[in-house]
N, C-alpha and C positions, 0 to 999 in steps of 0.2 A: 504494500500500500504506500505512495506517494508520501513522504513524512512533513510534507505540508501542511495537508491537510489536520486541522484539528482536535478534532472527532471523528468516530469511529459509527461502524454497524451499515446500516445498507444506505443510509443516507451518504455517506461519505465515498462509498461504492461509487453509488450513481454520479457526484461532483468530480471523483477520479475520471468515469468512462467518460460524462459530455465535454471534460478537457483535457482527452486522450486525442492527439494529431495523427496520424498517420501518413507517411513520406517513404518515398521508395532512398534518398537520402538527407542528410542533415548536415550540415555544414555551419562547424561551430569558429564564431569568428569570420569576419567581413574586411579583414584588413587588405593586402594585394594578395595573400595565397589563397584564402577565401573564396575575395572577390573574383582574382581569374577560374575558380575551379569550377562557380559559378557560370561564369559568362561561357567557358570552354561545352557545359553540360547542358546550357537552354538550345531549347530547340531538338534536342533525344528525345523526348515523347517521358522523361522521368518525373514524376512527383517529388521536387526538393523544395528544402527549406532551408534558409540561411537564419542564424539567430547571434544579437550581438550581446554583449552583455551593458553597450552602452546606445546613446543616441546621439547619432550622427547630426552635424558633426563635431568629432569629438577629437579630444589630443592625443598621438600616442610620441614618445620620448625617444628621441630617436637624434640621430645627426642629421637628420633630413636632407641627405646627398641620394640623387637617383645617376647610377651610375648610367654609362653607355648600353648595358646589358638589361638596362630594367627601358633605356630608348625601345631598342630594338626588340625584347620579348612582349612588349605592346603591340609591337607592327606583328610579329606573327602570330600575336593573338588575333588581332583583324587592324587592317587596314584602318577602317572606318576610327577606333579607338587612338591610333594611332595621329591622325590627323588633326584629333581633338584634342589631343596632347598639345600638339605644336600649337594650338590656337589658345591653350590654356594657360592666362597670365600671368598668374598667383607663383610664380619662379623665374631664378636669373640662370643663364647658361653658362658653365662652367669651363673651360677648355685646358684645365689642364690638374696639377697637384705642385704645391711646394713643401720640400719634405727640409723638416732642420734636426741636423745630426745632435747626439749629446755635447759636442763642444760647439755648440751654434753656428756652425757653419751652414748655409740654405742651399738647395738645389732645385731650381723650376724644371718641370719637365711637363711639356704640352702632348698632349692627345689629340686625338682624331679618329671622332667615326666613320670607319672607312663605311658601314654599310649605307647609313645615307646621308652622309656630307652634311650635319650637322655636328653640334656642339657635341664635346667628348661626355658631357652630362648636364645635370642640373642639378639646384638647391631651393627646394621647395618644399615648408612645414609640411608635417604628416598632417595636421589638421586638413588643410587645403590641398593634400595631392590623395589621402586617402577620400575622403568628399568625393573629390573630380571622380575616383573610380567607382565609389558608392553611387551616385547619383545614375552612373551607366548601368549599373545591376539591379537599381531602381524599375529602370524602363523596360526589365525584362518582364513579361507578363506573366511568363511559366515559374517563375521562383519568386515562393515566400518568404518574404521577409520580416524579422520578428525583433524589433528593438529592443533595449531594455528588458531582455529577459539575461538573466545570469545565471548560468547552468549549478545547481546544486548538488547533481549526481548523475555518474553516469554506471550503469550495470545491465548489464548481457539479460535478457528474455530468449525461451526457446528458441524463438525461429525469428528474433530482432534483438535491435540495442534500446536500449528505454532509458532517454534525457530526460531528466525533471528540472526543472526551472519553480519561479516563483509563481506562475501564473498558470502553469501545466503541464501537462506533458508530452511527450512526444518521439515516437516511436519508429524505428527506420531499417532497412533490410543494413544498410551503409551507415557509420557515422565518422565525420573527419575532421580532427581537430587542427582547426588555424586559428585558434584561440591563444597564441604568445607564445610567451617565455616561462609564463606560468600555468602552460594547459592544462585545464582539468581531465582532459582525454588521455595527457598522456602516463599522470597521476593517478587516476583510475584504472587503466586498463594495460597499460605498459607494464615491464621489468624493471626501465628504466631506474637509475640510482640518479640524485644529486652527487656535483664532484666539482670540488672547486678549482681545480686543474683545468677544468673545462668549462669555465664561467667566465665573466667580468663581470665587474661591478664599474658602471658608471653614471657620470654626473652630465646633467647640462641647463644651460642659462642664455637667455636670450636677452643681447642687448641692440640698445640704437646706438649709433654714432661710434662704434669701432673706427679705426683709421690703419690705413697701410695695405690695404688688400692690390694684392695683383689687379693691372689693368685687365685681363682676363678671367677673371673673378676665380683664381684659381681656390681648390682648396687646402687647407695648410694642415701638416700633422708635425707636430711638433714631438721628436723624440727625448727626452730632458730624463739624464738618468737615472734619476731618482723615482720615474716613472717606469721605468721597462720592466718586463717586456710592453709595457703601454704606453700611450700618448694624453698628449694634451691636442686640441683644434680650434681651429676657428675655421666657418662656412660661411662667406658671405651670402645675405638673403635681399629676397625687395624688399624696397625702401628703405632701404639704408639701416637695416637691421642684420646681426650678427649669432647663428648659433655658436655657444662657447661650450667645450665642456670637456672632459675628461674619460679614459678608462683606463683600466688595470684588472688584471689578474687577479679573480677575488683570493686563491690562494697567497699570492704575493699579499694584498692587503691585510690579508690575519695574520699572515706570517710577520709582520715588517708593521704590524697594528696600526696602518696611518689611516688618519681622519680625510679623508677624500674632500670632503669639502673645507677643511682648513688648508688643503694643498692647492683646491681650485681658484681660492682667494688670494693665496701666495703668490703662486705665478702672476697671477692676474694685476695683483698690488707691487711685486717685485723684481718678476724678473728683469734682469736687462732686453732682453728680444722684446717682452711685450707690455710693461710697461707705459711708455709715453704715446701706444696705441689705445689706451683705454684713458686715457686724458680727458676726456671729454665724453667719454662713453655714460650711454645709462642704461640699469638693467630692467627689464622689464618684467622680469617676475621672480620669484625666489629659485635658490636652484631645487632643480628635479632630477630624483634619484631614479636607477632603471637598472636591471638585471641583464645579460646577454649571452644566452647560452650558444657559443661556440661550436662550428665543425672540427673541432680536433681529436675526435672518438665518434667511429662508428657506431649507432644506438641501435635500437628495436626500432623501427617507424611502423609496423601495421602489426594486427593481429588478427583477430577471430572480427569480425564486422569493423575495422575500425585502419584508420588513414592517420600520420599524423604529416604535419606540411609547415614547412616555412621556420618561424621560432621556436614552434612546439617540438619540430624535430632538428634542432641544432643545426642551422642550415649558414649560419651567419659566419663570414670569413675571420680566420681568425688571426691573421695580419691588419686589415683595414677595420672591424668590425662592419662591413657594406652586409645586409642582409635581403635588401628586398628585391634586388636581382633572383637570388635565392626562392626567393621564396614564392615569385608570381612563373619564374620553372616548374615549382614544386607543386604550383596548382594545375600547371599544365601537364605535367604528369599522372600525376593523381586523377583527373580528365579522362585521361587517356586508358590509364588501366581498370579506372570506374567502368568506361562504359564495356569494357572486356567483360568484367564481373558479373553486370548484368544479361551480357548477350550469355556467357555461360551459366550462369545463374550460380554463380560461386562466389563465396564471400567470408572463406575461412581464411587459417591465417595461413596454410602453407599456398596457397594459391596468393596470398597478399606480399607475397613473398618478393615476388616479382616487381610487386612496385619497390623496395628496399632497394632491391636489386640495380633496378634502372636508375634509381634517384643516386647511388654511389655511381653507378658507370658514368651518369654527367658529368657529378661534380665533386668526387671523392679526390682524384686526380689534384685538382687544385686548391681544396682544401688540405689537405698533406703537404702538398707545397707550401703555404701559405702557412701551416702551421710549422713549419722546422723554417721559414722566415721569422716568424714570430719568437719562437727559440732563437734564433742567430742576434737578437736583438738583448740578448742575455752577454754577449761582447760586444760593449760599445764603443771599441777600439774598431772595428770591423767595416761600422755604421759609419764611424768620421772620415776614415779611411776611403771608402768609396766615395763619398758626397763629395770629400774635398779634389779626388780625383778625378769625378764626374765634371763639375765647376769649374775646373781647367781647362777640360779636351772635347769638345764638344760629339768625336766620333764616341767616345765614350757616354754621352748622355743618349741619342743616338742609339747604340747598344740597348741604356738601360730601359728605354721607350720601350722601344721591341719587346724585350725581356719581360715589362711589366706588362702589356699586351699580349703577351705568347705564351701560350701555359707551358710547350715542351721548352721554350726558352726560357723560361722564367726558372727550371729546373739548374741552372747553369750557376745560377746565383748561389746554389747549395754546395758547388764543387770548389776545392780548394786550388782548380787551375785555373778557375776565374778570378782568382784572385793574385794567381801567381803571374797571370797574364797583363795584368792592371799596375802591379808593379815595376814591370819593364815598359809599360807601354807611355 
C-alpha cells in the first residue's frame, strides 16, 4: 500500500487505485538526459510519462558551459531542435578555453567546430538552457508531463516498476532514472556504493561585473595547487554576468579537511591572477553547493525494469567536470535500446545489459582518459611544464588543440614520450 496515504481499509484501496497511472515508460527527471530520451521516444506509439521533482523553470548548479558535443548531439537529435538553438539568446559563444598552470603561467587554446562552423561552445545558465529544452518536450503531445511531483519510492511489482510520488502513483513496464547526482533510481534499485574517489564536491556563485575575460569569451580553468586534482573557473555569461566556482575531489576534501567555501573566497579576495578582476564585481546570490559524480569507475546502469542516464549514472568527465554532452548521449541511447525492449518485449536486466554495454563502448574510452589526466594533475610540475612550453611554440599549442579534440590523440598526453619529445622540441 502507497505509504502516503493515511489511512487504511478499502477506503484507502480505492484513493490508491483512482491514483494509480499507468505508462508503458516513466522517465524520472526532465533535465537534457531526460529531456532527449523523451523527444528520441515521441512519436513510437509508447505510453510515457516524464515526472520532475521540480517546476520549470527551475535552477540546477552547474558551470553552465554546453560544450561543442552537447552543439552537435542537438543536431542529431533533429535538425529542427537544433536550429532553435542557434536562435536561442539566453547564451554567449565561446571559442575556445584558457587553462592557468599551478605556477600561473596561462595558455589560450581556440576550438573549432568542425561539424558546422560554429562557435566551439557556449555558456548559458541551466535555468534558461534546461527551459529552452523543456518547453520542446512540452509540445510533444504523446508525453506526460508531471511537475512537482518528487519521487518517494521506487520498488519492482510483478510484471512493472511502481513510482510513488506525493500525489500518486504510477506504474510502468520501463523506469529510467535522469533524476541527478542524487537518483533515487539509482539508490533504490542499483548495487551501486557511494565513493569519494569518484565524486566532487563543488561550489558556484554568480556575479556581475567580473573583468578580464578573453575577447573570445573563452572559458578559464584555473589549476592553483592547492586545489588539485581540481580547479577553480570562471564562465563568462550574458550580460555581463560571470559563473564562478570551484571543485575538488570530495576524497581530497576530507582528507586535507578544507572548507571549500573559505577557499572560494580566498582566491576570489587574494589571489594574485584574480584578484583586481573582481574589483568591481558583485555577487548575485550566495554561493551554491552541488555534488558531481564522476566517470572514473564503471557502475551498474540498468537492471531488472530500470535505465539509469546522465548524472544518475556517472557520466560527467572527470578532467573538465563537462556533463551534459554526456548525458543528452545517454538519452539517446537509452532511446534506442528502449525501443529494442519493447519491440522484444524484454525488460530484464540481462537483456538491459546491452545498454551498459553501448553506453561504455561510446564513452568509457575517454573517460579513462580523462581520468588518468585528472591523476596526472597530482604532479604539478608536469602541468607548468607543458603550458609554459605550449606558450612558446605555437606548433606545440597546435598539437595540444588536436590532442584535446582527438580522443586517440589525447591518449599521447599519458605517454612519457610526449613529454620527452617537448623537451627537445
Amino acid at each position: 500500500m502507497p505509504f502516503y496515504l493515511s489511512f487504511r481499509g478499502k477506503k484507502s484501496l480505492h484513493l490508491a487505485l483512482m491514483n494509480t497511472k499507468n505508462y508503458d515508460i516513466i522517465i524520472c527527471g526532465a533535465g537534457p538526459a531526460g529531456c532527449t530520451a523523451a523527444y528520441q521516444l515521441s512519436g513510437k506509439g509508447l505510453r510515457i510519462a516524464v515526472l520532475d521533482k521540480d517546476y520549470f523553470p527551475r535552477d540546477k548548479i552547474c558551470g553552465d558551459a554546453l560544450s561543442a558535443d552537447v552543439v552537435n548531439q542537438l543536431h542529431r537529435i533533429d535538425a529542427r531542435l537544433s536550429e532553435n538553438f542557434q536562435t536561442f539568446t539566453k547564451k554567449v559563444p565561446s571559442h575556445g578555453v584558457r587553462f592557468y598552470a599551478p605556477n600561473g603561467t596561462n595558455l589560450d587554446i581556440d576550438f573549432v567546430n568542425k561539424a558546422h562552423r560554429e562557435a566551439a561552445g557556449y555558456i548559458s545558465k541551466r535555468y534558461e538552457f534546461d527551459t529552452f529544452y523543456f518547453d520542446h518536450i512540452k509540445k510533444l503531445k504523446d508525453i506526460d508531463i508531471f511537475q512537482n511531483h518528487k519521487i518517494l519510492d521506487v520498488k519492482m511489482a510483478p510484471d512493472s516498476v511502481e513510482v510513488s510520488t506525493e500525489t500518486g502513483v504510477f506504474n510502468a513496464k520501463m523506469v529510467i532514472g535522469a533524476d541527478g547526482a542524487n537518483s533515487i533510481i539509482n539508490r533504490k534499485l542499483s548495487k551501486n556504493v557511494f565513493d569519494k574517489r569518484h565524486h566532487c564536491a563543488g561550489l558556484r556563485q554568480y556575479f556581475a561585473n567580473v573583468s578580464g575575460f578573453h575577447p573570445n569569451n573563452h572559458i578559464e580553468l584555473h589549476f592553483y595547487k592547492d586545489l588539485l586534482p581540481g580547479y577553480f573557473w570562471i564562465f563568462p555569461l550574458p550580460n555581463n554576468q560571470a559563473n564562478v566556482g570551484l571543485g575538488m575531489l570530495s576524497s581530497e576534501v576530507s582528507k586535507q579537511k578544507i572548507n571549500l567555501k573559505k577557499k572560494l573566497a580566498d582566491i576570489i579576495q587574494n589571489h594574485p591572477n584574480i584578484k583586481d578582476r573582481f574589483k568591481n564585481a558583485e555577487p548575485l546570490e550566495n554561493v551554491q553547493g552541488f555534488g558531481l559524480p564522476i566517470g572514473s569507475r564503471k557502475k551498474q546502469l540498468s537492471g531488472d525494469r530500470f535505465l539509469l542516464l546522465g548524472d544518475a549514472a556517472n557520466l560527467i568527465d572527470p578532467f573538465t567536470g563537462e556533463g551534459i554532452g554526456n548525458a543528452i548521449r545517454s538519452g539517446r541511447v537509452a532511446a534506442e535500446h528502449l525501443l529494442k525492449a519493447f519491440e522484444r518485449n524484454r525488460f530484464d536486466a540481462e537483456f538491459n545489459k546491452t545498454y551498459d554495454r553501448e553506453i561504455y563502448r561510446k564513452m568509457w574510452k575517454e573517460l579513462r582518459i580523462s581520468r588518468s589526466m585528472q591523476l596526472l594533475l597530482y604532479y604539478p610540475r608536469i602541468f607548468n611544464f607543458v603550458i609554459k612550453k605550449a606558450s612558446k611554440n605555437e606548433s606545440i599549442r597546435t598539437l595540444l588543440t588536436s590532442m584535446l579534440d582527438n580522443i586517440d590523440l589525447k591518449k599521447e598526453l599519458l605517454k612519457p614520450t610526449f613529454y620527452i619529445k617537448l623537451i627537445f622540441n
